[in-house]
VEXMARBA-806742 format. One record per residue (C-alpha): residue in one letter; residue number from 1; x, y, z. Coordinates in Angstrom, 2 decimals. Layout:
['A',NUM,[X,Y,Z]] ...
//
This chain:
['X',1,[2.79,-26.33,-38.71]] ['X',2,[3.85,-27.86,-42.14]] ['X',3,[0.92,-25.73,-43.77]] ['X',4,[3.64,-22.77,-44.09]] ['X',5,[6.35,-25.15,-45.57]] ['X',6,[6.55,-23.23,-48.49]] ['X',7,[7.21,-20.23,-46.54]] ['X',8,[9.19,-21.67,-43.95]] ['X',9,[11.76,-23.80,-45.72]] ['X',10,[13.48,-20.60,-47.97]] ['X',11,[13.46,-18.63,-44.49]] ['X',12,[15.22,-21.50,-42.40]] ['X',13,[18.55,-21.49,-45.41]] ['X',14,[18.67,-17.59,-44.65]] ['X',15,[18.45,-18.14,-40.94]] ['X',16,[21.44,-20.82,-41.96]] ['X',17,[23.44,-18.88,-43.47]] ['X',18,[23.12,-15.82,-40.97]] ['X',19,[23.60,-18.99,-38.17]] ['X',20,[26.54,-20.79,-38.97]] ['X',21,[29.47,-18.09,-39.08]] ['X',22,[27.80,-16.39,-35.77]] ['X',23,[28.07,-19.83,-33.71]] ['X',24,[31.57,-19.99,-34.83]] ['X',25,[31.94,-16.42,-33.71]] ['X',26,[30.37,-16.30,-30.33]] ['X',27,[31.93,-19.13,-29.46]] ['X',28,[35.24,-17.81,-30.75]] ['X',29,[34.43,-14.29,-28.18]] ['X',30,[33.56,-16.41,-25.64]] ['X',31,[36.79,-18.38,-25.68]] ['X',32,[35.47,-21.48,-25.82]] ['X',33,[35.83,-24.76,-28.44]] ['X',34,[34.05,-23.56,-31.65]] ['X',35,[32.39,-26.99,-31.76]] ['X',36,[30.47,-26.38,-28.72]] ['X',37,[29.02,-22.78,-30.53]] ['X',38,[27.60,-25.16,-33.01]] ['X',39,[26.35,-27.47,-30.61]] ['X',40,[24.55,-24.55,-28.86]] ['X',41,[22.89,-23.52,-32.29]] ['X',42,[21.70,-26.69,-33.26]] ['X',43,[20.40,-26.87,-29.69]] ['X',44,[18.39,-23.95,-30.10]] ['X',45,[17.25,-24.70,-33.53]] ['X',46,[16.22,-27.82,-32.90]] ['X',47,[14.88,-28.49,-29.17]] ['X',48,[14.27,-24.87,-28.65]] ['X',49,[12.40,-24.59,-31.36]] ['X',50,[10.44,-27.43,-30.74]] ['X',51,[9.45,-25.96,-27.28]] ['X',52,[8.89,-22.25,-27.87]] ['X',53,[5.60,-20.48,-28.37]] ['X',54,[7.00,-18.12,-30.76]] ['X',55,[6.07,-18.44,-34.19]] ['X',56,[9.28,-16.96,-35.55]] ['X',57,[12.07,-16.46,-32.93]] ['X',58,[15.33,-18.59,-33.71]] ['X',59,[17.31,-19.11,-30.63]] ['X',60,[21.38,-19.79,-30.43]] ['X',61,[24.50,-18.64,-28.69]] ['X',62,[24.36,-15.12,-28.01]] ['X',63,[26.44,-12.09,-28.22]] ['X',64,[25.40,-10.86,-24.91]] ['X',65,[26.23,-13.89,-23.08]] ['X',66,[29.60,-14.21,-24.47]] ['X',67,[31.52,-11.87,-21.97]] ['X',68,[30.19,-13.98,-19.34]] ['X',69,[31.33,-17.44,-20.69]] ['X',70,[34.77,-15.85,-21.52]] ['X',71,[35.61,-14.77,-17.85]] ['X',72,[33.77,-17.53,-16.01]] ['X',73,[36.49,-20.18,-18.64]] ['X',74,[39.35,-18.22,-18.19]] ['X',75,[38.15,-18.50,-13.95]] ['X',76,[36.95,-21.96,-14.17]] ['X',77,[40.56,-23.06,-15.55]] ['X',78,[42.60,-21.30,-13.14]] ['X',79,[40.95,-22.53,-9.99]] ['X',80,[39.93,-26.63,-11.32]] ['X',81,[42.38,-26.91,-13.80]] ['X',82,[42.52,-26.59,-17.78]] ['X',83,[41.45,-29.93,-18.13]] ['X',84,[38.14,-29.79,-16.55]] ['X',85,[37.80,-25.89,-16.18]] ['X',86,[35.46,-26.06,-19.78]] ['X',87,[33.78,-29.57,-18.26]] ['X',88,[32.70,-27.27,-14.77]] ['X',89,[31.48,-24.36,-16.91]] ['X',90,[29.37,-26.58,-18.83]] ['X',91,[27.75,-27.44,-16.26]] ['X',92,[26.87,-24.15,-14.76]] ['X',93,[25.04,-23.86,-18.02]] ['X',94,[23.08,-26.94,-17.07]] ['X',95,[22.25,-25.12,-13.72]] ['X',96,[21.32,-22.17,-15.46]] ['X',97,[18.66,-23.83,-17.54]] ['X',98,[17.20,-25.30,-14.21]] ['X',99,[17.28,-21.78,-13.12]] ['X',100,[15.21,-20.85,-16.16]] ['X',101,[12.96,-23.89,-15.86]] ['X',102,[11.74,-22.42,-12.00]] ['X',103,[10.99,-19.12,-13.21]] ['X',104,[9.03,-20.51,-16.10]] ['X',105,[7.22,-22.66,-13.48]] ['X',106,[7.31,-19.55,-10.80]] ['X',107,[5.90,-17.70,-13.60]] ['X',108,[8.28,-14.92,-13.68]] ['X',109,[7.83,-13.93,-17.29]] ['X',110,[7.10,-10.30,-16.94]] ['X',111,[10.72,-10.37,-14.74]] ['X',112,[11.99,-8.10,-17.96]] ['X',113,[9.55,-5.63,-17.30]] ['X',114,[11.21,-4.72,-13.55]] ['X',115,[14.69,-3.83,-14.71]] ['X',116,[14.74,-0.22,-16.04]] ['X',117,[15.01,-0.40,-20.34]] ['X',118,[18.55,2.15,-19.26]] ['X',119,[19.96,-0.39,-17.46]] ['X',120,[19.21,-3.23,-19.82]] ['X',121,[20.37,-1.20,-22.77]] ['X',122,[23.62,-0.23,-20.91]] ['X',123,[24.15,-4.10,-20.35]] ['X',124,[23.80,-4.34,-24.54]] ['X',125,[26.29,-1.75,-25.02]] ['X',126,[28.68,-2.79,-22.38]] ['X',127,[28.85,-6.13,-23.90]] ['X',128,[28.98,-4.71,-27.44]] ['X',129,[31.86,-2.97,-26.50]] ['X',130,[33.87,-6.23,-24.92]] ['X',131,[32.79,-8.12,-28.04]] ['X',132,[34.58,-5.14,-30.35]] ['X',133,[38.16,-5.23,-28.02]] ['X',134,[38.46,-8.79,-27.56]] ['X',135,[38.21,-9.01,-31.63]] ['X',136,[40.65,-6.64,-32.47]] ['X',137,[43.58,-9.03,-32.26]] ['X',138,[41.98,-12.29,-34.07]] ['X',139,[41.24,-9.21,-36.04]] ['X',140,[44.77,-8.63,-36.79]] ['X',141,[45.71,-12.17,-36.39]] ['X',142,[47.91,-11.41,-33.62]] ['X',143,[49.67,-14.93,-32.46]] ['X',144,[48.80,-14.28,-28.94]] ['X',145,[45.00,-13.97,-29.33]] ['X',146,[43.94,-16.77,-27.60]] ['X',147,[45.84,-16.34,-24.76]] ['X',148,[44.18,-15.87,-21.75]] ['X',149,[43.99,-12.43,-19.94]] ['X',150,[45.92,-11.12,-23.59]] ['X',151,[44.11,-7.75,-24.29]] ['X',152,[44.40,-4.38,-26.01]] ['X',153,[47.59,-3.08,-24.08]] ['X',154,[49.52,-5.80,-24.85]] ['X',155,[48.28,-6.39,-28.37]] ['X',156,[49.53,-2.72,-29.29]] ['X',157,[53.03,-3.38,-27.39]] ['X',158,[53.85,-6.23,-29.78]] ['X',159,[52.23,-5.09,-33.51]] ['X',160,[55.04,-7.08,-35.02]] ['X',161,[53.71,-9.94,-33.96]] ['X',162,[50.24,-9.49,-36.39]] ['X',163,[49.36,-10.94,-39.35]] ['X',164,[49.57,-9.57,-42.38]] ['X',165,[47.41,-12.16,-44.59]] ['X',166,[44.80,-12.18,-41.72]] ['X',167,[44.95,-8.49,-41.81]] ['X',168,[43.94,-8.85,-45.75]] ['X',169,[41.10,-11.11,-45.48]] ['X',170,[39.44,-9.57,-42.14]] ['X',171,[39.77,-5.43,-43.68]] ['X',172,[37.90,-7.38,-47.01]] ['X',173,[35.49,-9.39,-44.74]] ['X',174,[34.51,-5.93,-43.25]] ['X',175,[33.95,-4.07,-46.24]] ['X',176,[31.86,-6.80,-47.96]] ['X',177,[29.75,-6.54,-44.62]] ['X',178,[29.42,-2.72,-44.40]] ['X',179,[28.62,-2.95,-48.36]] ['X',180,[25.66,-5.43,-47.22]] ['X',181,[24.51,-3.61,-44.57]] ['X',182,[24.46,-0.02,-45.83]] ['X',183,[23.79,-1.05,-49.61]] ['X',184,[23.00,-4.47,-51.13]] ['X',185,[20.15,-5.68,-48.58]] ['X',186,[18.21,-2.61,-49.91]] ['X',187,[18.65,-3.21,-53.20]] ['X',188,[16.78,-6.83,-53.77]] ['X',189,[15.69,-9.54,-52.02]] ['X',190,[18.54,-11.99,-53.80]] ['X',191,[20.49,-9.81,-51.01]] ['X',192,[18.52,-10.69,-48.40]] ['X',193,[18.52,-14.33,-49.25]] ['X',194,[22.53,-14.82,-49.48]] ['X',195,[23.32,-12.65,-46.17]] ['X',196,[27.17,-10.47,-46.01]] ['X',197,[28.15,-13.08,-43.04]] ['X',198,[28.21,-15.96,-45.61]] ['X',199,[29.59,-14.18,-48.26]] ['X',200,[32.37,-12.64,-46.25]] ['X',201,[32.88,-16.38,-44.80]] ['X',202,[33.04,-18.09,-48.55]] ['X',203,[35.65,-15.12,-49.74]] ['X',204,[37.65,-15.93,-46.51]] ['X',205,[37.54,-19.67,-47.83]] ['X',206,[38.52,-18.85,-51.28]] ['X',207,[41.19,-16.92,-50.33]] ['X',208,[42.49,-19.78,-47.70]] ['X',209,[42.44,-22.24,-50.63]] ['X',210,[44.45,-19.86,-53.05]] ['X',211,[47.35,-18.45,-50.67]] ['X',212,[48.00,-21.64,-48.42]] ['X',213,[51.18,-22.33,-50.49]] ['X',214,[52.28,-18.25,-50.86]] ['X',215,[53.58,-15.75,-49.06]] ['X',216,[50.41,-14.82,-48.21]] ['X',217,[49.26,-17.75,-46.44]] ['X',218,[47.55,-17.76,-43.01]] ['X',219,[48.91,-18.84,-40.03]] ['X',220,[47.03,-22.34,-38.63]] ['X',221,[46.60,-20.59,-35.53]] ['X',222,[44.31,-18.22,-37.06]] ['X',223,[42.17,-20.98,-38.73]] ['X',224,[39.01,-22.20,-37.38]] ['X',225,[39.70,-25.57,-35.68]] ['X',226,[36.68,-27.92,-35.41]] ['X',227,[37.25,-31.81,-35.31]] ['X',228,[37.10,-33.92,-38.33]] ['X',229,[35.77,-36.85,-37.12]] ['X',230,[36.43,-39.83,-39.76]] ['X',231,[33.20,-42.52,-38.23]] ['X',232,[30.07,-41.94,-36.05]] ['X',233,[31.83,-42.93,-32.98]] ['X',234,[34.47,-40.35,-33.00]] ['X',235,[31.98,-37.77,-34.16]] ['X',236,[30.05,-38.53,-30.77]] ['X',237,[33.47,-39.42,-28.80]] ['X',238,[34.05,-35.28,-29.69]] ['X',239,[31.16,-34.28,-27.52]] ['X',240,[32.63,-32.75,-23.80]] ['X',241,[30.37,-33.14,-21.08]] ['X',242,[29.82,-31.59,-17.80]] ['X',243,[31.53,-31.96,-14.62]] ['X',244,[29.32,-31.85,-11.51]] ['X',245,[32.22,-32.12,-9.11]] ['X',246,[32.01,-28.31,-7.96]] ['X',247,[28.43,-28.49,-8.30]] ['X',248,[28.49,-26.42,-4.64]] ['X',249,[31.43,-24.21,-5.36]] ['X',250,[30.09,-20.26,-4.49]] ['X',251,[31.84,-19.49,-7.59]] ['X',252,[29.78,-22.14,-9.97]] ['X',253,[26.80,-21.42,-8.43]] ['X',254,[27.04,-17.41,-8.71]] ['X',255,[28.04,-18.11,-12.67]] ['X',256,[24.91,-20.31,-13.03]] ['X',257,[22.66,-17.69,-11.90]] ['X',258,[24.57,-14.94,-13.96]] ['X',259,[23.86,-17.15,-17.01]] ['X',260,[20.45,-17.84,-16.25]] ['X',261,[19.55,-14.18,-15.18]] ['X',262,[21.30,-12.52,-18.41]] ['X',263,[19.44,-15.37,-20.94]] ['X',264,[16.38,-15.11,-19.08]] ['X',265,[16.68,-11.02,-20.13]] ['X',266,[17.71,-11.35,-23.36]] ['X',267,[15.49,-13.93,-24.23]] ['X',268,[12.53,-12.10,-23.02]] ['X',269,[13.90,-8.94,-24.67]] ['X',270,[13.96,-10.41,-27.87]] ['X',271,[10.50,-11.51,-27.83]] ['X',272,[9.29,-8.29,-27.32]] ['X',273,[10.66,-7.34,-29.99]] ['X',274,[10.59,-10.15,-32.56]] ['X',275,[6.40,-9.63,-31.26]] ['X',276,[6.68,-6.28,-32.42]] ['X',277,[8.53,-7.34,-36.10]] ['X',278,[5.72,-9.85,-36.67]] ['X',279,[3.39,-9.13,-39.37]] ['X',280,[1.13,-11.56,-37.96]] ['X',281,[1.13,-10.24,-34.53]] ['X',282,[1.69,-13.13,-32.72]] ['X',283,[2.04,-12.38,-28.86]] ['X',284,[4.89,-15.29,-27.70]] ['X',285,[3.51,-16.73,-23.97]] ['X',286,[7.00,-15.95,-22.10]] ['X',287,[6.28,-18.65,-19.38]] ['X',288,[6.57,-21.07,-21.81]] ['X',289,[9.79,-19.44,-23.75]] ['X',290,[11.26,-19.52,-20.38]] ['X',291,[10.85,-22.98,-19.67]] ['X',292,[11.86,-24.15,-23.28]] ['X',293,[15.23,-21.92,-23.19]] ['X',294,[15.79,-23.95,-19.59]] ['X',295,[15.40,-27.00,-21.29]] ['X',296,[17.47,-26.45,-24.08]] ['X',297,[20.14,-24.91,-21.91]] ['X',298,[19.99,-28.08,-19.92]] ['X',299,[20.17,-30.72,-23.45]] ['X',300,[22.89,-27.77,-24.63]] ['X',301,[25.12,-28.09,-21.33]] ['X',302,[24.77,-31.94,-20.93]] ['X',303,[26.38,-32.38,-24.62]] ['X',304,[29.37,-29.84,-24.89]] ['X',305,[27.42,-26.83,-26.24]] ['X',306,[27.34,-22.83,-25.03]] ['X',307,[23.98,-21.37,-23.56]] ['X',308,[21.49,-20.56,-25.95]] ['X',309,[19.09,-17.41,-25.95]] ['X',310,[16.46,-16.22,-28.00]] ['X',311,[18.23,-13.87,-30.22]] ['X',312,[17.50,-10.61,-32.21]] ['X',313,[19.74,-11.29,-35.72]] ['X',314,[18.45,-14.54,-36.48]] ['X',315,[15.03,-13.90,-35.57]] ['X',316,[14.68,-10.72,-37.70]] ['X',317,[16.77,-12.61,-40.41]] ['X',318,[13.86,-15.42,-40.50]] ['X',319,[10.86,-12.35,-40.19]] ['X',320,[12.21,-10.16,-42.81]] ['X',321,[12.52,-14.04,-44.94]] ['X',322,[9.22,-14.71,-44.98]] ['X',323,[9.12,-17.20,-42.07]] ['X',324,[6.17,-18.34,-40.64]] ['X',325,[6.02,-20.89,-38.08]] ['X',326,[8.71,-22.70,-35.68]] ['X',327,[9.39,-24.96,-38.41]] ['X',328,[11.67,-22.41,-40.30]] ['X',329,[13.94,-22.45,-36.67]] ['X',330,[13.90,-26.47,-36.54]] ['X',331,[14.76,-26.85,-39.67]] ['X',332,[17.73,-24.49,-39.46]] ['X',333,[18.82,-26.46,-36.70]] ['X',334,[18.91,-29.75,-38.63]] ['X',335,[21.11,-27.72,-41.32]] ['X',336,[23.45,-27.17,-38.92]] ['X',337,[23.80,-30.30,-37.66]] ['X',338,[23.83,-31.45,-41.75]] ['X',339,[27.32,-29.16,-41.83]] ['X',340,[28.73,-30.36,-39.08]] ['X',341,[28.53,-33.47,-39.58]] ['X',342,[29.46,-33.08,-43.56]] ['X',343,[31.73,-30.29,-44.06]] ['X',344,[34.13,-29.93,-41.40]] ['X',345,[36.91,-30.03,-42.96]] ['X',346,[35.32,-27.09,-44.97]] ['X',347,[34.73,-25.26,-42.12]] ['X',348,[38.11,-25.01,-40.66]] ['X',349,[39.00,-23.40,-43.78]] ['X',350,[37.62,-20.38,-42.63]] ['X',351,[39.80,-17.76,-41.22]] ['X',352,[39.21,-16.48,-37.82]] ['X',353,[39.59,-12.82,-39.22]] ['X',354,[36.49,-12.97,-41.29]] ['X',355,[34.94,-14.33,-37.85]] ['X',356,[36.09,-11.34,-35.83]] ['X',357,[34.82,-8.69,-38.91]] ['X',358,[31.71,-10.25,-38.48]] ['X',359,[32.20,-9.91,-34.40]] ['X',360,[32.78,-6.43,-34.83]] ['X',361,[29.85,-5.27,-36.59]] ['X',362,[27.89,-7.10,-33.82]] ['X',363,[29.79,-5.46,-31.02]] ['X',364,[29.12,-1.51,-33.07]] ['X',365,[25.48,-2.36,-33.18]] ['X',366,[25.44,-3.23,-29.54]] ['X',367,[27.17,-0.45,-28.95]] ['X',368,[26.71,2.00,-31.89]] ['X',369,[27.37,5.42,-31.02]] ['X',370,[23.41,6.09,-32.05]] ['X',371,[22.48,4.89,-29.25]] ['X',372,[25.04,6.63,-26.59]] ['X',373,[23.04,10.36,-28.07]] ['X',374,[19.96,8.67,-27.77]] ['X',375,[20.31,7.79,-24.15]] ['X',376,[21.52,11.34,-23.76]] ['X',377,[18.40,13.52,-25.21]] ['X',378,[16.28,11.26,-23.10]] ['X',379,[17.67,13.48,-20.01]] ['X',380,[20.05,12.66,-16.80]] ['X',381,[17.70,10.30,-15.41]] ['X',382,[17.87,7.76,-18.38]] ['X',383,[21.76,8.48,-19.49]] ['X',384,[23.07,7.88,-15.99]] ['X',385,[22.27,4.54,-15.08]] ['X',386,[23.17,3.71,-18.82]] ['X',387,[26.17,4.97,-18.97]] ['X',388,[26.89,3.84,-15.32]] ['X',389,[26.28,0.47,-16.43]] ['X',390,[28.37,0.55,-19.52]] ['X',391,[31.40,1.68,-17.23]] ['X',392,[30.68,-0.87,-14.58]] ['X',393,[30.42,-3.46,-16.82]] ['X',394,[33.97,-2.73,-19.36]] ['X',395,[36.23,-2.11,-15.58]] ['X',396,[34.48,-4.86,-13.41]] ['X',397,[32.07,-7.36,-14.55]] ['X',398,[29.17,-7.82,-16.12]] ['X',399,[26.83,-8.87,-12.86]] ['X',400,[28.73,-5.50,-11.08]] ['X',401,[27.58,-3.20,-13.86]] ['X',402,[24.30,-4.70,-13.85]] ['X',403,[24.24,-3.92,-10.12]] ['X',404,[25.63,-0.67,-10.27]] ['X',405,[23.41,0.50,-13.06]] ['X',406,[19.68,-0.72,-10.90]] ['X',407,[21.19,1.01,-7.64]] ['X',408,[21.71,4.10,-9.69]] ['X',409,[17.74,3.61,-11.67]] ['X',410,[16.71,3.19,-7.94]] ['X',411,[18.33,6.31,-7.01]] ['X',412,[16.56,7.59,-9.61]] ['X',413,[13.47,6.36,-8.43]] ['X',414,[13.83,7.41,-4.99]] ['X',415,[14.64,10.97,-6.38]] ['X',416,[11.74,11.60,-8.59]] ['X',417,[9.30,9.75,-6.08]] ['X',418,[10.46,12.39,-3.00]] ['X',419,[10.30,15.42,-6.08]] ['X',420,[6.78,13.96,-6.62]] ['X',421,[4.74,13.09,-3.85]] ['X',422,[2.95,16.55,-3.47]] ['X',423,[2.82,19.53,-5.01]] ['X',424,[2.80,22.73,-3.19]] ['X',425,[1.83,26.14,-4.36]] ['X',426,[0.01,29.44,-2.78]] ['X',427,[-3.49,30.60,-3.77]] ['X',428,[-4.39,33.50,-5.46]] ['X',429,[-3.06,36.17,-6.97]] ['X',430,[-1.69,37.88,-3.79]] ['X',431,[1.27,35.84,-2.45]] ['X',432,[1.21,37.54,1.19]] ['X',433,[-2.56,36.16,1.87]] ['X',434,[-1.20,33.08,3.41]] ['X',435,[-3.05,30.69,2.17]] ['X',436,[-0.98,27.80,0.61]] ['X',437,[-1.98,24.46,-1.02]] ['X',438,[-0.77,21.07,-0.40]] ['X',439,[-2.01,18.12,-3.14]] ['X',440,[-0.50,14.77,-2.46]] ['X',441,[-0.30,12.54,-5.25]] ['X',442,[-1.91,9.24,-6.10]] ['X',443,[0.68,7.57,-4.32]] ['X',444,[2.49,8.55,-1.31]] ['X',445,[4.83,6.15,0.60]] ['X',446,[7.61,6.24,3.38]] ['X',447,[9.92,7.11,0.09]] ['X',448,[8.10,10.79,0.35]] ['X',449,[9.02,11.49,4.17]] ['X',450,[11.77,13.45,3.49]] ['X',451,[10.04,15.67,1.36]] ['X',452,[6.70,16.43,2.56]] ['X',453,[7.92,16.79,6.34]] ['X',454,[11.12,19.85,5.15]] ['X',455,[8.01,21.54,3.14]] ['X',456,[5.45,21.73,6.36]] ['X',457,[8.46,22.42,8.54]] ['X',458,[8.98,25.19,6.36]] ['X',459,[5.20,27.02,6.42]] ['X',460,[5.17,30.29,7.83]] ['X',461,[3.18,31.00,11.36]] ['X',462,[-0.23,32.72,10.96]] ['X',463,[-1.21,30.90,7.38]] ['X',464,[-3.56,28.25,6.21]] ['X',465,[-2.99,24.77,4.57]] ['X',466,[-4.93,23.17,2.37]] ['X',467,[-4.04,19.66,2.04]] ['X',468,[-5.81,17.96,-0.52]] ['X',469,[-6.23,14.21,-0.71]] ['X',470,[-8.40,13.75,-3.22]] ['X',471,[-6.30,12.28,-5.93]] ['X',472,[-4.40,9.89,-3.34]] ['X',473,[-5.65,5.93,-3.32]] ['X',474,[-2.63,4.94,-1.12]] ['X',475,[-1.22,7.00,1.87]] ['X',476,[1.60,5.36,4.08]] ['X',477,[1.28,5.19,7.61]] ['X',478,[4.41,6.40,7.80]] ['X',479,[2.92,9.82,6.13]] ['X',480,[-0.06,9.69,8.41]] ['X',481,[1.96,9.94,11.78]] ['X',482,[4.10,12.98,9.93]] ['X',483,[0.67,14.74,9.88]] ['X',484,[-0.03,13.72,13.32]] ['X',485,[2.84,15.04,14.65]] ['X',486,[2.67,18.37,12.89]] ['X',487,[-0.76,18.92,13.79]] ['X',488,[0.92,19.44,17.66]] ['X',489,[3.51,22.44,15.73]] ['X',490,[0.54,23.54,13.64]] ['X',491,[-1.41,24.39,16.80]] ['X',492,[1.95,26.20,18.61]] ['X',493,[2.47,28.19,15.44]] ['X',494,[-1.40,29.35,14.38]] ['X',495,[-1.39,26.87,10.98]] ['X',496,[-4.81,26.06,10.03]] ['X',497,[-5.07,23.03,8.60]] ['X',498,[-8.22,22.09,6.25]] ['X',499,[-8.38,18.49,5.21]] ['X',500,[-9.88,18.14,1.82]] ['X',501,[-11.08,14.99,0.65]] ['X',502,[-13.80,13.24,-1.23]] ['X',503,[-15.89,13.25,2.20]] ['X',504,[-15.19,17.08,2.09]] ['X',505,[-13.68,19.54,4.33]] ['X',506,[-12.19,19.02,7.47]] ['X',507,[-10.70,21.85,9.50]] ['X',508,[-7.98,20.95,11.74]] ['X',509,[-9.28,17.48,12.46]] ['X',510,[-8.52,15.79,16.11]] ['X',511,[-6.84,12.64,15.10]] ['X',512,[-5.70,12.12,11.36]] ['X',513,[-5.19,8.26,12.16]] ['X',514,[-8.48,8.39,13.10]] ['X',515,[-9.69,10.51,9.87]] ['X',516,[-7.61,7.85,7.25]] ['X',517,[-9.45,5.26,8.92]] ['X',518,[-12.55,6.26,7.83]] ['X',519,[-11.79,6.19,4.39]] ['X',520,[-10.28,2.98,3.98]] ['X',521,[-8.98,3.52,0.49]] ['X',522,[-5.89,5.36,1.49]] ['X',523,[-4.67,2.69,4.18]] 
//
């Protein structure tokens, strides 16, 4: 591993740098202590990246998860209690590693691969477009921000109530990241090294520092607030633990699966496409990423800290660095726990502003408008159970659009399968000869009833089908007894019926059940 030091070590500051105001951020979307979004990336730095078979993901909090921890708080609070209502939650994430853990050991890996890439990127964008409200008013430094259930109606029915020096700092956080994004990082690597997130964070500091004593001073409400402990025991006394009391409540236990389902995705997403990034072409076993993001959910739960995924900006962040091996994402995680542990106080000099500017560029490229055209050239049967999604997702939550976007991709699937299990045409150039062709497809199931029984309802007396089988390697019983029956009609109505197959020609055969039986590949 240490053979790529030289490599790995420049690539873990980056990953740093890109790390530490995005763990402050998620956890400040996801309404939880900003400690515990620290905790959650060294976590994932650290024991994560100990455990993974990637060479170059870096795991952490997550955007995508942080809709999720923000309702199931705000829930958690109202029904045990503020004072253990964070304690409960972190213990769902503790169930939601064990989750992870049996699917790694179930090996349910390829479980990405059965949820339609509409759906999943409809999930993206719905959260990307949570993460971009709930930021507007930390945005603004609004006074009421971190009140639960505050949100956009009520932020615009009491502007006078924003900040004006938080207003400053986030509009110059924002431009200094759009600069980065759309100029700098294409203009040398020095820009790639010293990412817009820090930058925008150590302007936000200086600017902290130089108004505190003006007019233009910010508002210790819209600081970043993480403890200062003075000695080792209240640095560990800080650490909030888990309370197993509800262990059984429905509610917990639907949360913990939410959790684990949603990580399990993203994670899984991102190594596909952190595989694809790699110049080296490493192929990441996702068994064992499974089992090591259950694990470090588990250590991340047990000690105060947010669920961790594999994610997509801190990954590509230590690819496009140079990084190498898993040592680049452990030694990030030791450089977090370096700056916690040093420069608190430093920390909550950072305004939560800059925090939400750097939110909202990660809640546009969730949810960038790109993306909604995309979804839309690719036809109906992609953009509806996207969009569908999206919609379920912003009005209910996120498990209900996730629902509501597979029922609609199996809608889908049910419609395309009935359009698709034969095809149907007449022979020849003269339309009247009555001779019309049946070819079933490679795979016909009960799905196909529907369809194949209203077209040989529908042949005219007098003609001749040819129903060709010779492409089909699976034919439902259920299919089978429609022919059965219809060869009774066929006979009242003069149909011929010839039965093509790779045994030949059959003319109105006695028993089709019979027939299928004899060539065992379609049963």
């Amino acid at each position: 591993m240490f053979k790529t030091i030289k490599n790995d070590l420049p690539a873990s500051i980056v990953v740093f740098f890109v790390a530490l105001p995005l763990c402050l951020g998620i956890a400040l979307a996801s309404g939880a202590p900003l400690f515990s979004g620290l905790i959650a990336g060294i976590i994932g730095g650290i024991v994560v990246g100990a455990l993974s078979g990637s060479s170059i993901g870096v795991s952490g909090p997550a955007a995508g998860l942080a809709a999720i921890v923000l309702l199931a708080i705000q829930d958690f609070k109202e029904l045990f209690g503020e004072e253990i209502g964070f304690n409960v939650f972190l213990a769902t994430v503790v169930l939601a590693g064990v989750f992870q853990l049996i699917l790694g050991l179930l090996k349910a890996g390829v479980i990405g691969y059965y949820f339609p890439s509409s759906v999943i990127k409809g999930m993206l964008a719905g959260i990307g477009i949570i993460i971009f409200m709930k930021q507007i008013p930390f945005f603004f430094g609004h006074e009421n921000a971190k009140l639960k259930g505050f949100n956009l109606i009520d932020f615009f029915g009491s502007l006078e109530k924003v900040e004006t020096s938080s207003i400053i700092i986030g509009v110059l956080g924002l431009l200094i990241l759009l600069l980065w994004n759309i100029v700098l990082s294409k203009k040398g690597r020095i820009f790639q090294i010293i990412q817009g997130p820090i930058v925008a964070v150590a302007i936000g500091i200086f600017y902290y520092i130089f108004t505190k004593q003006g007019d233009l001073g910010i508002a210790d409400f819209n600081m970043v607030n993480v403890p200062t402990p003075k000695n080792s025991d209240e640095f560990l006394a800080q650490f909030p633990f888990p309370n197993f009391s509800q262990i059984t409540h429905p509610k917990v236990l639907l949360t913990a699966f939410t959790i684990g389902l949603v990580a399990s995705l993203e994670t899984l997403l991102c190594v596909e496409a952190t595989d694809k990034l790699d110049p080296e072409k490493n192929v990441t076993p996702t068994n064992k990423e499974l089992f090591a993001q259950g694990t470090g959910n588990i250590v991340s739960g047990l000690i105060g800290g947010l669920p961790v995924t594999q994610v997509i900006v801190r990954s590509s962040a230590n690819i496009n660095s140079g990084g190498k091996s898993k040592v680049s994402a452990i030694i990030h995680g030791f450089l977090l726990l370096i700056s916690v542990v040093t420069i608190p106080t430093l920390l909550n000099k950072i305004p939560l502003a800059v925090l939400a500017a750097i939110l909202l560029i990660v809640g546009y490229k969730l949810a960038k408008p790109k993306s909604f055209i995309t979804m839309y050239k690719l036809g109906w049967k992609q953009f509806l159970p996207f969009i569908v999604t999206i919609i379920g997702i912003v009005g209910l939550d996120l498990l209900k659009g996730i629902a509501l976007g597979l029922s609609v991709g199996i809608f889908v699937i049910l419609y395309k399968s009935y359009q698709n299990s034969h095809f149907l045409h007449k022979e020849g150039e003269d339309v009247d000869d009555g001779k019309i062709k049946m070819t079933l497809a490679e795979e016909v199931t009960f799905f196909n009833k529907g369809a194949i029984l209203k077209e040989l309802d529908s042949l005219p007396e007098n003609s001749t089908l040819e129903l060709d089988v010779t492409k089909t390697r699976y034919l439902d019983n259920d299919i089978i007894e429609i022919l059965e029956d219809f060869a009774y009609k066929a006979n009242e109505r003069n149909i011929t019926i010839k039965l093509i197959s790779e045994r030949g020609t059959v003319e109105n055969p006695p028993s089709y059940i019979e027939f299928f039986k004899l060539n065992p590949k379609l049963s």
